[in-house]
C-alpha positions as CSV (number, residue, x, y, z in Angstrom):
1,X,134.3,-83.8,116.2
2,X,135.0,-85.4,112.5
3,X,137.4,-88.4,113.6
4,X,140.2,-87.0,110.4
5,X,140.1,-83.4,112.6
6,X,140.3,-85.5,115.6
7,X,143.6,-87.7,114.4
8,X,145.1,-84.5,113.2
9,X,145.4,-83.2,116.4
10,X,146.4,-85.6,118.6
11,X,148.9,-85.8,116.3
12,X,150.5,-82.2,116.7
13,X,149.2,-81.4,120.6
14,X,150.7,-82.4,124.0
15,X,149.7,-86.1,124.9
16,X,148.1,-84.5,127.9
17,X,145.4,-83.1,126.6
18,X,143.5,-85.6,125.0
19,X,143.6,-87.4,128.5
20,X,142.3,-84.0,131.1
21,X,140.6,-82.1,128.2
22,X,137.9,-81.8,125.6
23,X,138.3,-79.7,122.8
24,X,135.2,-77.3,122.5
25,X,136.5,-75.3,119.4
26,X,139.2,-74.6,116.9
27,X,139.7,-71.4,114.8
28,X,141.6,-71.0,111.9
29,X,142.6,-67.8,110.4
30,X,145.4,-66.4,108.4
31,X,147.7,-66.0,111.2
32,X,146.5,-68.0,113.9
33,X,145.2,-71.5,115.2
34,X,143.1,-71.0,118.4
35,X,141.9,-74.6,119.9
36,X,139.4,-74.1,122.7
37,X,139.6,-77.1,126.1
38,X,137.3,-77.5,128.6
39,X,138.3,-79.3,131.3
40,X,137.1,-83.5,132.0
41,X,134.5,-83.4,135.3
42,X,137.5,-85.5,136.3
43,X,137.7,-84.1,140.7
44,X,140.6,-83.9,142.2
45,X,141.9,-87.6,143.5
46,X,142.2,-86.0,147.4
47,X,138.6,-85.1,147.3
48,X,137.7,-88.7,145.8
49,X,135.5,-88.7,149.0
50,X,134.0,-85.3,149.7
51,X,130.9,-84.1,148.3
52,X,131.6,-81.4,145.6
53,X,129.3,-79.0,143.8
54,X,130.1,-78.2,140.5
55,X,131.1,-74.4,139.9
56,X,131.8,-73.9,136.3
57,X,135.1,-73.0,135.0
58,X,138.1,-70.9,136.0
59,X,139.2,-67.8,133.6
60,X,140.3,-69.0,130.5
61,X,144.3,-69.3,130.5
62,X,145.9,-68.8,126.8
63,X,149.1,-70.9,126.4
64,X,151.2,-71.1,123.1
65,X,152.2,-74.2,121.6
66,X,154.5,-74.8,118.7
67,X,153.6,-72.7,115.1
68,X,152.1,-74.6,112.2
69,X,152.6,-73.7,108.9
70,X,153.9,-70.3,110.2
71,X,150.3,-69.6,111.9
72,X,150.7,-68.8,115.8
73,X,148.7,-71.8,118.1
74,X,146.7,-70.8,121.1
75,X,145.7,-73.3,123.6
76,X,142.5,-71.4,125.3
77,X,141.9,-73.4,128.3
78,X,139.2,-73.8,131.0
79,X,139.8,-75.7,133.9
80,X,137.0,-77.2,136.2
81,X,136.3,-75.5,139.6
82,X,134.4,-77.8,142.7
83,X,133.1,-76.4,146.4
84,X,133.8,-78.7,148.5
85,X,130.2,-78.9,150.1
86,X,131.4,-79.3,153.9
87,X,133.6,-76.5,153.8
88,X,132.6,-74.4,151.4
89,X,136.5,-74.7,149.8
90,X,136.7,-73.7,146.1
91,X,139.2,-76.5,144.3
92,X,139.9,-76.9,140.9
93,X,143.1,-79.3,139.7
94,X,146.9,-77.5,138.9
95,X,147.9,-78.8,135.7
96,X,151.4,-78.4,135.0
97,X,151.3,-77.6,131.1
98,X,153.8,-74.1,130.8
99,X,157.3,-73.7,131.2
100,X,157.7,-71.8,134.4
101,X,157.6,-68.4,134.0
102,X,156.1,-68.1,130.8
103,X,152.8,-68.8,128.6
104,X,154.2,-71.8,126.3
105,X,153.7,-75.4,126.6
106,X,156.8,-77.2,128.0
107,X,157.3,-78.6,124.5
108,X,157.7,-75.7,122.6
109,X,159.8,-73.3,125.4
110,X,162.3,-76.4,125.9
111,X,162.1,-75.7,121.7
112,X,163.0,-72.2,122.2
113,X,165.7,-72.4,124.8
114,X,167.9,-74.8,122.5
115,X,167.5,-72.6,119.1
116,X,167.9,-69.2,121.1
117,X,170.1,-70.6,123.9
């Protein structure tokens, strides 16, 4: 990714994605900013000392993040799944990036609560 792009948004995104995720794609359109993360092959610290098979990805989970320059943005994230090979357990990591109960960072509902009350 072109470092300038790169600065840019680790400017305007949540911290904790630069350290968990790698951004795969961004779109830009008239209304809309959609930035595509993969997951880090970062396992879970628990299962430091199992043998794991990679398994691809979970279902991509769409989270909005704070508007720029009145254009929606649309975190489209992947996360990493694992089999644990002795049990045959599917894992993956629980990331704690929405406001419970909704679809939007923590950033941008905590935004929302204290301009709609």
């Amino acid at each position: 990714m072109n470092a300038n792009r790169e600065d840019l948004l680790k400017a305007i995104l949540p911290t904790e994605v630069f350290e968990y995720f790698e951004i795969i794609k961004v779109d830009i359109d008239d209304k809309t900013i959609d930035i595509y993360l993969d997951e880090l092959n970062l396992p879970p610290e628990q299962y430091q000392k199992e043998k794991l098979i990679s398994k691809g990805f979970t279902d991509t989970t769409v989270i909005q993040d704070f508007p720029i320059r009145k254009k929606a943005v649309y975190l489209h994230v992947r996360r990493r799944k694992w089999q644990v090979e002795s049990t045959g357990k599917i894992i993956s990591k629980t990331w704690d990036l929405t406001e419970k109960g909704s679809r939007y960072t923590k950033d941008f509902a905590t935004f929302l609560k204290g301009l709609l009350g």
